[in-house]
LOVO-825699 format. One line per 8 residues: number of its first residue (from 1); for each residue z, x, y of N, C-alpha, C, O. Coordinates in steps of 0.1 Angstrom, whole numbers, plus 5000, padded with zeros to 4 digits. Layout:
N
NUM = Z X Y Z X Y Z X Y Z X Y; ...
This chain:
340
1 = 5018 5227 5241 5015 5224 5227 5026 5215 5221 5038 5218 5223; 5022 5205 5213 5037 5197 5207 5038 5204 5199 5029 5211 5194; 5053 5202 5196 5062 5207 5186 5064 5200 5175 5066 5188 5175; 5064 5208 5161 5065 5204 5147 5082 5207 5142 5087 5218 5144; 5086 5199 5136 5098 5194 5135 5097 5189 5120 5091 5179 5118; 5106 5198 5107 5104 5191 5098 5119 5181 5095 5129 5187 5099; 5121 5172 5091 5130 5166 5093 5138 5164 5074 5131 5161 5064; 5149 5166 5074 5155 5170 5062 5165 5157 5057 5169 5157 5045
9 = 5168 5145 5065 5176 5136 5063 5169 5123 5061 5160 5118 5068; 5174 5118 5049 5166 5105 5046 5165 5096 5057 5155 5093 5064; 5177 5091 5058 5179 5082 5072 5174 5088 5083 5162 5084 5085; 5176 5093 5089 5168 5102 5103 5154 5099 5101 5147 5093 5109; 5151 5106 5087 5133 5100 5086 5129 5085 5088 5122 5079 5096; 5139 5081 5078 5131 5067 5078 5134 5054 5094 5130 5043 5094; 5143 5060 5104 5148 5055 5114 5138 5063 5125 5136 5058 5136; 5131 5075 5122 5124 5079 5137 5108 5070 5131 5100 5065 5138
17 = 5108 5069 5114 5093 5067 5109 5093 5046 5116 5086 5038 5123; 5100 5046 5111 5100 5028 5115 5099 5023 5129 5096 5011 5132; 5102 5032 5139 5106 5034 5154 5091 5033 5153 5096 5043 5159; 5079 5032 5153 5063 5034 5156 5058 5021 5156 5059 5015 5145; 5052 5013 5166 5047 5006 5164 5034 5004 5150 5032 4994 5144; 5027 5019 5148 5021 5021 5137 5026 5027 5127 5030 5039 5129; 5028 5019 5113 5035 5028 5103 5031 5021 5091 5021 5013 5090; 5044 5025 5078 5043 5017 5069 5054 5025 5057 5060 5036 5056
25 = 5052 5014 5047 5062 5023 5033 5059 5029 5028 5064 5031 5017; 5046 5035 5032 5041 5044 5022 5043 5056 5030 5035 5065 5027; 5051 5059 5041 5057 5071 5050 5072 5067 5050 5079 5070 5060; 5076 5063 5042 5091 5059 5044 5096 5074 5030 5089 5078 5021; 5108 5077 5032 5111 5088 5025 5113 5083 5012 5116 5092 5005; 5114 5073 5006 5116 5070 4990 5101 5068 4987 5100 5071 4975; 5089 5065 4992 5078 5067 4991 5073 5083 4981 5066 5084 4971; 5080 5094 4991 5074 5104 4988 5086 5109 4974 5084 5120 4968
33 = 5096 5100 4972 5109 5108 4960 5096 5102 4948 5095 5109 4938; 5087 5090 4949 5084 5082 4939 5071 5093 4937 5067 5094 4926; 5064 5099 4947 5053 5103 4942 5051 5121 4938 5042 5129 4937; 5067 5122 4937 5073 5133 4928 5065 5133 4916 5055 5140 4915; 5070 5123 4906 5068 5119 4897 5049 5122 4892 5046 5126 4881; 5043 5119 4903 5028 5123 4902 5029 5136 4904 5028 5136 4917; 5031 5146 4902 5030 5161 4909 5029 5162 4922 5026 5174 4924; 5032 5155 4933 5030 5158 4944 5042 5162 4951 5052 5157 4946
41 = 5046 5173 4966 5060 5174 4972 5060 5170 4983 5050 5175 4990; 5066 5162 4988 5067 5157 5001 5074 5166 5011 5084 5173 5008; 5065 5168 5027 5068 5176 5036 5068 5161 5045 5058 5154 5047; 5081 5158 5049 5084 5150 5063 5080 5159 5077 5089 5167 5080; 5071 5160 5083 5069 5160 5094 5070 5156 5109 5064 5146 5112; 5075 5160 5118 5075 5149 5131 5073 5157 5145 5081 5165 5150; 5063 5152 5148 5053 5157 5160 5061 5153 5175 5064 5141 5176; 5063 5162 5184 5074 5154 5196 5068 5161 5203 5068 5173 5199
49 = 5059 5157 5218 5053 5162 5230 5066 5161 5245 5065 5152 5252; 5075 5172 5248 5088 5174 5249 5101 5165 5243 5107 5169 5233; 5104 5157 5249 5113 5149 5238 5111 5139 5234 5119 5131 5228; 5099 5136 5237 5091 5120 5231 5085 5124 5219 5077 5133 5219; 5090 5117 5208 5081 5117 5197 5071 5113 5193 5072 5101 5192; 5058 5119 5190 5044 5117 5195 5036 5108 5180 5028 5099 5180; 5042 5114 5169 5037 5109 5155 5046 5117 5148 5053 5126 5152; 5045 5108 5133 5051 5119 5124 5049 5114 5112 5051 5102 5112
57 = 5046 5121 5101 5036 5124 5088 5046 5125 5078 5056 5133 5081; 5047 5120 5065 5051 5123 5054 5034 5129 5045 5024 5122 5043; 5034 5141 5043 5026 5146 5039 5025 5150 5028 5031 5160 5026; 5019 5146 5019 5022 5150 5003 5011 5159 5002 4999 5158 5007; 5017 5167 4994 5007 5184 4987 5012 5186 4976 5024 5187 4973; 4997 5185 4965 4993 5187 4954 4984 5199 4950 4973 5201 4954; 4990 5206 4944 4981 5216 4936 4967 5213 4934 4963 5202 4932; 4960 5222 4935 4944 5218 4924 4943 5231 4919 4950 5241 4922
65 = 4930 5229 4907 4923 5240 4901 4920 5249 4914 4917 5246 4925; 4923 5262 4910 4913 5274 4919 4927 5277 4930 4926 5281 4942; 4932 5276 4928 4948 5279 4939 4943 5271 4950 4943 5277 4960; 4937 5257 4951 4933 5249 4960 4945 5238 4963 4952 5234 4954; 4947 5233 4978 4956 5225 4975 4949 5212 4987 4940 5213 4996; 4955 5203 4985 4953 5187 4991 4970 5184 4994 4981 5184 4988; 4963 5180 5010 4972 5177 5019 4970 5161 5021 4959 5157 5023; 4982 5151 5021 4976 5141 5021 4986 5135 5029 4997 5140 5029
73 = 4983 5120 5038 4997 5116 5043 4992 5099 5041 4983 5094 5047; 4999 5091 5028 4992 5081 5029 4999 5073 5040 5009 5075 5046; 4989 5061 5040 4990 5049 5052 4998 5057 5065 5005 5053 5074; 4992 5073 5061 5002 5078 5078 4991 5089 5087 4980 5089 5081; 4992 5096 5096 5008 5093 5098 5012 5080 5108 5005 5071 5110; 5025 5082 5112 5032 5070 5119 5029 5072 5136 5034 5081 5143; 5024 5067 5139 5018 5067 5159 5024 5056 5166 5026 5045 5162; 5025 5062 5182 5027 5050 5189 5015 5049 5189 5014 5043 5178
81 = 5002 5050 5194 4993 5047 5196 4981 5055 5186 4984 5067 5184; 4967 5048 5178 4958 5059 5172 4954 5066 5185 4949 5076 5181; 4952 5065 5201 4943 5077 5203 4950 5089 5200 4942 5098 5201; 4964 5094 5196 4970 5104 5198 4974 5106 5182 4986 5108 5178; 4964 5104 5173 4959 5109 5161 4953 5124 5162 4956 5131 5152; 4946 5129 5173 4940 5142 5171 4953 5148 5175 4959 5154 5165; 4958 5148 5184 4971 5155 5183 4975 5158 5177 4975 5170 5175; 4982 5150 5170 4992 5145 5162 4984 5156 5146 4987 5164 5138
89 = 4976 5151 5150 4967 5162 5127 4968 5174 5132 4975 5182 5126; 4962 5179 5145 4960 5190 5145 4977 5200 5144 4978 5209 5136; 4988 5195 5153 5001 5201 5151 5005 5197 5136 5010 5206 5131; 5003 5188 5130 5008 5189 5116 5002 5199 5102 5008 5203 5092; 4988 5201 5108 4975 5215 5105 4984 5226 5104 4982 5235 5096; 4996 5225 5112 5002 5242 5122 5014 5241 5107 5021 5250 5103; 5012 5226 5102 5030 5229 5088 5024 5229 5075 5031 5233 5066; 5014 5226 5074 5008 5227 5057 4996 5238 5055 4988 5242 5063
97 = 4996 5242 5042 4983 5251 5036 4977 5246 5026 4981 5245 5014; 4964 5240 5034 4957 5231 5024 4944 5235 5023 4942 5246 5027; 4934 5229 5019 4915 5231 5018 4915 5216 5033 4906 5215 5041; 4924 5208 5033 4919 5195 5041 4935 5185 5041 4943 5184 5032; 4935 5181 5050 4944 5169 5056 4937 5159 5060 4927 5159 5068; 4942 5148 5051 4934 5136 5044 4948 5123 5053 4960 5122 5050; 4941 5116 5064 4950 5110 5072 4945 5096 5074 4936 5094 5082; 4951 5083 5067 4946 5073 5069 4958 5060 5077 4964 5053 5070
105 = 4960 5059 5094 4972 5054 5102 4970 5041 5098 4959 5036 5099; 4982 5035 5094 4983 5018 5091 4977 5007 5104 4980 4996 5103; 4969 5010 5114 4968 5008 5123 4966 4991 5119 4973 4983 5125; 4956 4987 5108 4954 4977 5106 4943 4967 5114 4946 4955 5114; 4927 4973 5122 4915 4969 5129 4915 4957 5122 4921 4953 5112; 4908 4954 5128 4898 4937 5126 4890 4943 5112 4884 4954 5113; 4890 4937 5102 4876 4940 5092 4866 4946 5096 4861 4956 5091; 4859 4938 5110 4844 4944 5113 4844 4947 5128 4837 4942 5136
113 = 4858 4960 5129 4857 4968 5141 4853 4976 5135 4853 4977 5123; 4847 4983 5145 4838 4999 5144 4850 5006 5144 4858 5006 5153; 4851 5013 5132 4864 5027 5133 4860 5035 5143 4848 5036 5145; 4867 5040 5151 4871 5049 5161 4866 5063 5155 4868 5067 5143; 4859 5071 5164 4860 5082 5163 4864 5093 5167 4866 5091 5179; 4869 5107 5166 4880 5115 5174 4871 5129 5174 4862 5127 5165; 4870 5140 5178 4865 5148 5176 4874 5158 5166 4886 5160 5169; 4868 5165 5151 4874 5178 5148 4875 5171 5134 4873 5177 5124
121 = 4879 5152 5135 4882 5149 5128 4875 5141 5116 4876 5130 5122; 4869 5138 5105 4860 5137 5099 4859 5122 5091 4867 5122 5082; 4852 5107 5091 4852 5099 5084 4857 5103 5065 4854 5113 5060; 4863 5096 5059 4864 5100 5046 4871 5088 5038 4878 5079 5043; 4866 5088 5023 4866 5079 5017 4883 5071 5018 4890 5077 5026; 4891 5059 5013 4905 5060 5011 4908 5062 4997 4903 5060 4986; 4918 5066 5002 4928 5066 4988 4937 5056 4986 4938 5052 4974; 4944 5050 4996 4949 5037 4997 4937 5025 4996 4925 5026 5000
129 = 4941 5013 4990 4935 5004 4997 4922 5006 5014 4925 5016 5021; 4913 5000 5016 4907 5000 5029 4909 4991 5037 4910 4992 5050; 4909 4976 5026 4909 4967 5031 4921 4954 5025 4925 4952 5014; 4925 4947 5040 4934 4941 5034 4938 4927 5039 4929 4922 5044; 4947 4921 5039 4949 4909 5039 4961 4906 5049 4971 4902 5043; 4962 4908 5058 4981 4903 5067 4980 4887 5071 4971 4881 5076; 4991 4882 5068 4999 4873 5071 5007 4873 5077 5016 4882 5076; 5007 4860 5088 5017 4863 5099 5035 4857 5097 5037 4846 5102
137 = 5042 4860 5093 5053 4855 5089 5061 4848 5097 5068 4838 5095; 5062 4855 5109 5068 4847 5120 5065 4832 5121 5074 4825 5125; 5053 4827 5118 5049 4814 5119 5053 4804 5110 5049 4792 5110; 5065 4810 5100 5072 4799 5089 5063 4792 5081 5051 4789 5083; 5072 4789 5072 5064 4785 5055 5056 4779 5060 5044 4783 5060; 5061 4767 5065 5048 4753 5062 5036 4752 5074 5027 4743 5074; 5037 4767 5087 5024 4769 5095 5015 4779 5082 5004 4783 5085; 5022 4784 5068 5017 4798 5066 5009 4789 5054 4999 4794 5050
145 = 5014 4774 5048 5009 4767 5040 4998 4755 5050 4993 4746 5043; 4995 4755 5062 4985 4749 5066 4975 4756 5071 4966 4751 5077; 4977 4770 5070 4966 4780 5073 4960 4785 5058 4952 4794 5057; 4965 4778 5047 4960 4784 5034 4945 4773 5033 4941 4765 5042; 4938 4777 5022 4924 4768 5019 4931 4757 5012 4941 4759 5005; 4926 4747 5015 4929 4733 5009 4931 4733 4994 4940 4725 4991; 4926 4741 4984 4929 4742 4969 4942 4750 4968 4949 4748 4959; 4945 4761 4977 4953 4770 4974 4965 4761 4980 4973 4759 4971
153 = 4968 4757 4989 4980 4747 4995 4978 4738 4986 4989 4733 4986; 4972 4731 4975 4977 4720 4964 4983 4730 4954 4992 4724 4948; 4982 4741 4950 4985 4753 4940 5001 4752 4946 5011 4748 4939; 5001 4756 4958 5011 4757 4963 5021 4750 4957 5029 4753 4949; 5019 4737 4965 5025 4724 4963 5029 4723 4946 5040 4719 4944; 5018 4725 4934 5022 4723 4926 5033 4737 4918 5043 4735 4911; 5029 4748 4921 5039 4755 4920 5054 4755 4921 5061 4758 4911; 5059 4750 4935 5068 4741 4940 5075 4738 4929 5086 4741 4926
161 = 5066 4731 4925 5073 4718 4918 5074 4725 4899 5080 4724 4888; 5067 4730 4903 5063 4733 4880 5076 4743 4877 5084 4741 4867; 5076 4755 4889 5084 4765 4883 5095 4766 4891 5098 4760 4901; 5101 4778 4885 5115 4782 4892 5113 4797 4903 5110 4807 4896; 5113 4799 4914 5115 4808 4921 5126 4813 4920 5137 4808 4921; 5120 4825 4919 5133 4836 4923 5129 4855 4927 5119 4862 4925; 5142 4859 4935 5137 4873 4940 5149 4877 4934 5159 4870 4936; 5147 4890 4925 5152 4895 4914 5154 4913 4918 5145 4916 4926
169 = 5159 4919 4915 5165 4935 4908 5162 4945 4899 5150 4946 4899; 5167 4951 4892 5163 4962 4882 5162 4950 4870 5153 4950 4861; 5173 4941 4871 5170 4935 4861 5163 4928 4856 5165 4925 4845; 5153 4924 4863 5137 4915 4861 5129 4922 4858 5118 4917 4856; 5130 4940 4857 5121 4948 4854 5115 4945 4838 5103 4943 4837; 5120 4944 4830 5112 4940 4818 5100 4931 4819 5088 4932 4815; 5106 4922 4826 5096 4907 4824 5089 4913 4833 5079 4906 4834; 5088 4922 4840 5081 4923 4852 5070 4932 4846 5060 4926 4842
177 = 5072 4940 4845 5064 4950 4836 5057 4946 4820 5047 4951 4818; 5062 4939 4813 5054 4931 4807 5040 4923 4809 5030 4923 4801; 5043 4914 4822 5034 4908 4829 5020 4919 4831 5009 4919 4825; 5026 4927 4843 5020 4935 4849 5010 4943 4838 4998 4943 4838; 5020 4950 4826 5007 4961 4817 4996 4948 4808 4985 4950 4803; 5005 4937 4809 4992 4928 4799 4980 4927 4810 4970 4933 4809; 4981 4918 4821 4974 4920 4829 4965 4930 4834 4955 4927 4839; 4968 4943 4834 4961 4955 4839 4953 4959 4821 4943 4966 4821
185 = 4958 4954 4809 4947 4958 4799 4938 4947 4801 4926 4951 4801; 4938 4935 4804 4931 4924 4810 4921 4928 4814 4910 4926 4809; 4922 4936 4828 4914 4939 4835 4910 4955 4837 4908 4962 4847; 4910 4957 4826 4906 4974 4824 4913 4979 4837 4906 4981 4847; 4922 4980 4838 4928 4987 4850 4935 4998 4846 4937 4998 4834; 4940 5010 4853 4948 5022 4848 4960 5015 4855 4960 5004 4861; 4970 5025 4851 4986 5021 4855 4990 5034 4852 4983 5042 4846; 5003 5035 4859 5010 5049 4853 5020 5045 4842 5019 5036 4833
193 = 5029 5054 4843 5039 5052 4830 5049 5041 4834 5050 5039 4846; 5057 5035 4826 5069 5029 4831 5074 5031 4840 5073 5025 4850; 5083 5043 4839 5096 5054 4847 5084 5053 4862 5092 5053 4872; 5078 5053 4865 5072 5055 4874 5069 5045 4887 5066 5047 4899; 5073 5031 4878 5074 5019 4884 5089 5012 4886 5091 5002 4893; 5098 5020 4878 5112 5019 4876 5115 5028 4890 5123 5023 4897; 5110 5041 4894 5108 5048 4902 5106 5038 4915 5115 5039 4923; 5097 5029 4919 5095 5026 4928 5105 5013 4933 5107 5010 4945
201 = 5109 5006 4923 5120 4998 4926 5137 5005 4927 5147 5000 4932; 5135 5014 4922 5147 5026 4923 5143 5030 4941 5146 5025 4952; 5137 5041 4937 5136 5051 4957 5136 5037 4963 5148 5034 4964; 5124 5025 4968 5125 5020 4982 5135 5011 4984 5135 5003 4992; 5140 5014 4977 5162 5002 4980 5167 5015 4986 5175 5023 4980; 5163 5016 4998 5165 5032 5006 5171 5028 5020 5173 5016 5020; 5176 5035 5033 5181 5032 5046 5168 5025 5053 5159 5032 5056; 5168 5014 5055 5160 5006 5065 5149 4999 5060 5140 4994 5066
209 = 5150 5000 5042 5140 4993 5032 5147 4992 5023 5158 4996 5020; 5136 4983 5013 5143 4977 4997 5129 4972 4988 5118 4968 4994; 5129 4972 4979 5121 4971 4969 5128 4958 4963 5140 4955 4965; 5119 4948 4955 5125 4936 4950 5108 4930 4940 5096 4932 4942; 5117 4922 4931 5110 4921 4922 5111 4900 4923 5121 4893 4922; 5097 4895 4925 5097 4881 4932 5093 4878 4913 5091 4887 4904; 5093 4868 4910 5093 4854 4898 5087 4843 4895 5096 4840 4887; 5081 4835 4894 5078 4823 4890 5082 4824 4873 5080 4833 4865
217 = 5087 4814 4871 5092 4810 4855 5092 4797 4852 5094 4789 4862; 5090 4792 4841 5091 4776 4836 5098 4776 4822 5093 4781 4812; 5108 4770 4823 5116 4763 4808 5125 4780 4807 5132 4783 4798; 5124 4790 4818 5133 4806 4815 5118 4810 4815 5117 4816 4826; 5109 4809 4811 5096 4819 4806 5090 4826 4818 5082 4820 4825; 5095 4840 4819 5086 4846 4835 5067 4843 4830 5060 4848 4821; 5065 4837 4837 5046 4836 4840 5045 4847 4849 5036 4855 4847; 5052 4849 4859 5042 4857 4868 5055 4867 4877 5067 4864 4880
225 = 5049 4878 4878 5058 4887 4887 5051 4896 4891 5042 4901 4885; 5057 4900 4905 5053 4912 4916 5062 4926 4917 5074 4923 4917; 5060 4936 4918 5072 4943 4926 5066 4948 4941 5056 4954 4945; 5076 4942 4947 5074 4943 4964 5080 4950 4968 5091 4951 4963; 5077 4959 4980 5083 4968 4985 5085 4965 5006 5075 4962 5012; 5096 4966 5012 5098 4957 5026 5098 4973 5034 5103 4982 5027; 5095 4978 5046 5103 4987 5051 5089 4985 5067 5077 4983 5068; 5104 4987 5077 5096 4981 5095 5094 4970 5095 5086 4968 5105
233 = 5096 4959 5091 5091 4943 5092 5078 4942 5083 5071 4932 5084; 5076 4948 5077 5065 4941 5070 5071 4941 5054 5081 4947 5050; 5060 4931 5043 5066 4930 5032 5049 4935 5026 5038 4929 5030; 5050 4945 5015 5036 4950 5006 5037 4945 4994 5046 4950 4986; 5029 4938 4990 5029 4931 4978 5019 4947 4969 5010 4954 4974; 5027 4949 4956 5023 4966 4953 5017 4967 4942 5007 4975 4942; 5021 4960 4931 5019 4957 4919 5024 4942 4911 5036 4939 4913; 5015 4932 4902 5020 4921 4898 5006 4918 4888 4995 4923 4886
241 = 5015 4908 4881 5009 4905 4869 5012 4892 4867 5018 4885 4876; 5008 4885 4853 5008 4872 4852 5008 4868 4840 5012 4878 4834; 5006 4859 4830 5003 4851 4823 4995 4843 4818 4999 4832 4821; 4984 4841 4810 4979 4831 4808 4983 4817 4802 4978 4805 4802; 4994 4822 4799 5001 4808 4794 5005 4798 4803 5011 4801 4812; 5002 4785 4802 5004 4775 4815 5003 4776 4829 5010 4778 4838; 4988 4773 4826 4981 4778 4836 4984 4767 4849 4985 4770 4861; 4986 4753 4841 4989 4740 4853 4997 4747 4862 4995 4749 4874
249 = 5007 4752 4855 5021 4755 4866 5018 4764 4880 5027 4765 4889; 5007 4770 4880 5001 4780 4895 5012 4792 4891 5017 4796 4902; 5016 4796 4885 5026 4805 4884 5019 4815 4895 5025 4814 4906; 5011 4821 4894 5012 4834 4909 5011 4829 4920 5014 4833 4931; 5007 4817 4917 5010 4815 4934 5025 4810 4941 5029 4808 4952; 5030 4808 4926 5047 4806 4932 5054 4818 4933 5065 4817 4939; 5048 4831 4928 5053 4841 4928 5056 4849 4939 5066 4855 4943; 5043 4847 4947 5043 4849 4961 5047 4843 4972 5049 4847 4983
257 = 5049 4829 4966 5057 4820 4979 5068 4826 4974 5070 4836 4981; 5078 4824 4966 5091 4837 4967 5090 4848 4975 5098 4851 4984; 5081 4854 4971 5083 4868 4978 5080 4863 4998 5084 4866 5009; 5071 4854 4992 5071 4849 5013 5085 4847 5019 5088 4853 5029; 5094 4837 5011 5104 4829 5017 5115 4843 5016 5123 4845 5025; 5113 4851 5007 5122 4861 5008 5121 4872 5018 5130 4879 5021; 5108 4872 5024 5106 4880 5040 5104 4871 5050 5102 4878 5060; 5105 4857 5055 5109 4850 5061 5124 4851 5063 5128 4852 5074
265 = 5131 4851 5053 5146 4850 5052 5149 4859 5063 5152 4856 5074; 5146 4873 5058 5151 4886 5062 5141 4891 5075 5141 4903 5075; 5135 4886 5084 5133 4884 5095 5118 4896 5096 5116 4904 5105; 5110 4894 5083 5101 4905 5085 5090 4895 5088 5090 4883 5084; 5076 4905 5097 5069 4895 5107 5057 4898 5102 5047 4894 5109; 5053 4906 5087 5042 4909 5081 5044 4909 5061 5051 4913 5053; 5033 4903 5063 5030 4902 5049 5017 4905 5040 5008 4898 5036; 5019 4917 5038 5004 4930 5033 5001 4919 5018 5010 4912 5013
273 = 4987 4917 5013 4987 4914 5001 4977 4925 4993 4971 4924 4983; 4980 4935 5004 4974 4953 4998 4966 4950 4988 4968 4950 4976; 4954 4948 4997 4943 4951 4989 4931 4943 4984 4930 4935 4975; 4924 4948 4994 4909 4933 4991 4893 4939 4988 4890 4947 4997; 4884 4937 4979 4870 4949 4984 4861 4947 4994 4860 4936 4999; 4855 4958 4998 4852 4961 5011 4841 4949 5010 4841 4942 5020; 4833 4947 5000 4820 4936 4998 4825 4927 4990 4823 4930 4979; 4828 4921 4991 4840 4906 4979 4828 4903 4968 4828 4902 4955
281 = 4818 4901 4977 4806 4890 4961 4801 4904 4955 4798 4914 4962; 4801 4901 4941 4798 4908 4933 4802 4920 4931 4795 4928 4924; 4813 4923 4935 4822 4935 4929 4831 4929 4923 4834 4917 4924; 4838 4940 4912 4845 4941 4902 4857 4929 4906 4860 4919 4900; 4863 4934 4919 4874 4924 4919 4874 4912 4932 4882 4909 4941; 4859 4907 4924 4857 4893 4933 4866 4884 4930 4869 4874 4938; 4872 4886 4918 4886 4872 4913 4896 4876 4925 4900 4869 4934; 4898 4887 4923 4912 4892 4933 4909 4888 4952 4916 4885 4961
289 = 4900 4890 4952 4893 4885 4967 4894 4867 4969 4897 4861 4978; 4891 4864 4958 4888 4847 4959 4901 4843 4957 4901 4831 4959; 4917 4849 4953 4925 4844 4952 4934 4846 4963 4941 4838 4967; 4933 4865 4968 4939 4863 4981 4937 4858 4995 4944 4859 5005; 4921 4853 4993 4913 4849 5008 4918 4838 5008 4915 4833 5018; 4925 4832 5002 4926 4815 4998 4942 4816 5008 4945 4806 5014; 4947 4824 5008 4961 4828 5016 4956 4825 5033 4964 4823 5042; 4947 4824 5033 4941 4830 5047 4946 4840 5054 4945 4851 5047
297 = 4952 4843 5069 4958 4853 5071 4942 4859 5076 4931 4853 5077; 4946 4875 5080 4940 4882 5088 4930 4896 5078 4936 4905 5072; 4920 4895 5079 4913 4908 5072 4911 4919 5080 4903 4922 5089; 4921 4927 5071 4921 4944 5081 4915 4954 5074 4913 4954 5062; 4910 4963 5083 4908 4979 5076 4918 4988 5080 4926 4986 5089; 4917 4998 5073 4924 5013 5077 4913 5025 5080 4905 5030 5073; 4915 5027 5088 4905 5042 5092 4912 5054 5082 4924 5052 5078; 4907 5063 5078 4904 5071 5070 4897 5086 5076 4885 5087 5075
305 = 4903 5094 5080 4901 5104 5083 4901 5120 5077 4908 5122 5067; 4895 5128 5079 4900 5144 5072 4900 5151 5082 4894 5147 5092; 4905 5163 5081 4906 5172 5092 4908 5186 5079 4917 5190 5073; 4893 5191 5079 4892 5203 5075 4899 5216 5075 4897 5224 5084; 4907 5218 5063 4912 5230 5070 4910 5244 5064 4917 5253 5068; 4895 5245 5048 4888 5257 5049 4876 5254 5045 4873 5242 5042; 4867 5263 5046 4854 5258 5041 4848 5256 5031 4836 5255 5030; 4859 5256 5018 4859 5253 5007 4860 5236 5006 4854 5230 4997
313 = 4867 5231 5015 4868 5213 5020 4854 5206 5011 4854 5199 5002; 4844 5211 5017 4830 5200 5012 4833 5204 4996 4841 5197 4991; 4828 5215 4989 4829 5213 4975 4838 5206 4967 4836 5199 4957; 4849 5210 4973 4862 5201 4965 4861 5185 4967 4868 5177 4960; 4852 5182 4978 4853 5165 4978 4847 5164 4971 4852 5160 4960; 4832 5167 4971 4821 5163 4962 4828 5166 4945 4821 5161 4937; 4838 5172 4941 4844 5172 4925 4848 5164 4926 4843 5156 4918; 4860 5160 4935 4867 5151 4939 4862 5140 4931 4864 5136 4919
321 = 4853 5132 4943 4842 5122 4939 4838 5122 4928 4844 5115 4920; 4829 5129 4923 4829 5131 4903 4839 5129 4897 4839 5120 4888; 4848 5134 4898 4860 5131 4893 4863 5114 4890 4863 5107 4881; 4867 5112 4905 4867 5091 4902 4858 5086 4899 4860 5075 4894; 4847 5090 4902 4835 5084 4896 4836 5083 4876 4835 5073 4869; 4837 5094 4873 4841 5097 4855 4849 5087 4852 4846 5079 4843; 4863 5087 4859 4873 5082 4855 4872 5064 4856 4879 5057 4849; 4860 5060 4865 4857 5050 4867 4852 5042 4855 4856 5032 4848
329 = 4841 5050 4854 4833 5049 4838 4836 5045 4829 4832 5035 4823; 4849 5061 4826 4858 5059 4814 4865 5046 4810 4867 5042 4798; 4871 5038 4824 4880 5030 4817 4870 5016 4820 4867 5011 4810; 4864 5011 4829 4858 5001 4832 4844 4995 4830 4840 4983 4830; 4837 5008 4826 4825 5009 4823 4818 5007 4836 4808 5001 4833; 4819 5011 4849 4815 5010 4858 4815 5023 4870 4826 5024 4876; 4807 5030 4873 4813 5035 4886 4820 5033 4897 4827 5041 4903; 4817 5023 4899 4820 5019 4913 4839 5017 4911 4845 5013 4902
337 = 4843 5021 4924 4858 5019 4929 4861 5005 4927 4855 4995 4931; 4869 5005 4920 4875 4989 4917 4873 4974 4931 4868 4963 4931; 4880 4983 4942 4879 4978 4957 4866 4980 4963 4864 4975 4974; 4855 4988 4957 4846 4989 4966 4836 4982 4972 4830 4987 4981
């Protein structure tokens, strides 16, 4: 039987978590300090089948109504390989007390592979993103601007030229956040509080990651900003906003060639643009689809898994689901998942 190992050292975590060919920062240990803040506690996990380490889980547990609790491990857990996903849930089953262990591995499939199936283990909605966008970075700027669509490489180009790039600190958090809450009342979007986004550029400036905040500006005036987060070679574009003001200048799209050239620099070989919908035409965020498809790059899914752990599991999803469904309503006037 493998052995469950909780691991207590930031570094240790974030050095066995990045060691996987499958992973991500949303299992990196400043991940789980930021999602304190939501009510949730992080349990670091790490699954080792004698002294090989087999997977290993940052697992976040949340309270619910009814002394129910939800077990969750986003974008994790971290695997050398997905077949040794059943393993790997079932020994982590053996460290949490939950209704369900909710497990979605950064594996990153083709768009339109057939998710895998495992036995024990149960298809289930995400909570992350599903679908998404990688860029290959190793192939340097000007292969990553001849693989863009012909309109978006002139954006490029004039970006370039209009604004000022820059990759910035705590101290661009204002302009940053400005951008960001205008844009999300824009687009009927929820957000959390400030402190919570201060939080996330705080924790992932952590051992073997960093959080950074990318720019476009003209005449001083920020148009456009992201906060990005880097950890294992890859860079997750997480949250960003924009401007309507001077629109000539392409401001987001110089926003993100910053943040490109700044994971180029630093020798990372992926670039997440987190988050695309599963059907692009005619959902809510066909703008956001038509602006990051224009990137070109690779369209991924994430598999999505549950592993039941009482028989209370089915009712609590089905609230679950009502639940985002309401809250859907409430702010958008729409049911449907923003991404769906």
């Amino acid at each position: 039987m493998p052995e469950l190992v909780e691991i207590p050292d930031p570094e240790a975590w974030n050095r066995l978590v990045a060691s996987f060919p499958i992973t991500s920062a949303l299992q990196s240990w400043g991940w789980g300090e930021v999602k304190r803040l939501s009510g949730w506690t992080p349990k670091r996990l790490a699954v080792y089948q004698g002294e090989v380490p087999l997977g290993a889980a940052q697992v976040l547990l949340r309270p619910l109504p009814g002394g129910l609790r939800l077990a969750y491990a986003p974008r994790g857990p971290a695997l050398g390989r997905l077949e040794d996903l059943p393993a790997v849930a079932r020994a982590l089953a053996r460290g949490v007390r939950a209704t369900h262990l909710v497990l979605e591995p950064e594996v990153g499939l083709g768009a339109e592979e057939e998710v895998p199936g495992f036995p024990g283990l149960l298809p289930e909605e995400p909570i992350q993103p599903g679908f998404s966008l990688w860029l290959d970075l190793t192939q340097g700027e000007e292969a990553l601007l001849r693989g863009m669509k012909e309109m978006h490489r002139r954006n490029a180009r004039l970006a370039l030229k209009r604004t000022q790039l820059s990759v910035e600190g705590e101290g661009a958090f204002p302009e940053f956040f400005r951008l960001f809450a205008e844009t999300n009342r824009r687009a009927k979007l929820l957000q959390h509080a400030e402190d919570y986004y201060r939080a996330v550029l705080r924790e992932m400036n952590q051992p073997l990651g960093e959080a950074f905040i990318a720019l476009a500006r003209k005449e001083g005036e920020a148009l456009a900003a992201g906060l990005f987060v880097a950890f294992a070679g890859k860079v997750d574009y997480l949250y960003g906003g924009s401007s309507r003001a001077h629109p000539e200048a392409k401001a987001p799209m110089g926003m993100h060639l910053a943040a490109i050239r700044h994971g180029i620099s630093r020798g990372y070989h992926t670039y997440d643009l987190w988050g695309v919908p599963r059907t692009p035409e005619g959902s809510h965020a066909e703008g956001i689809w038509r602006f990051k498809e224009g990137f070109g790059g690779r369209r991924v899914r994430f598999p999505v898994y549950t592993l039941p752990l009482s028989p209370l599991y089915r009712p609590l999803k089905t609230l679950l689901r009502l639940r985002k469904t309401w809250v859907n309503l409430r702010v958008r006037g729409n049911p449907r998942d923003v991404l769906g």
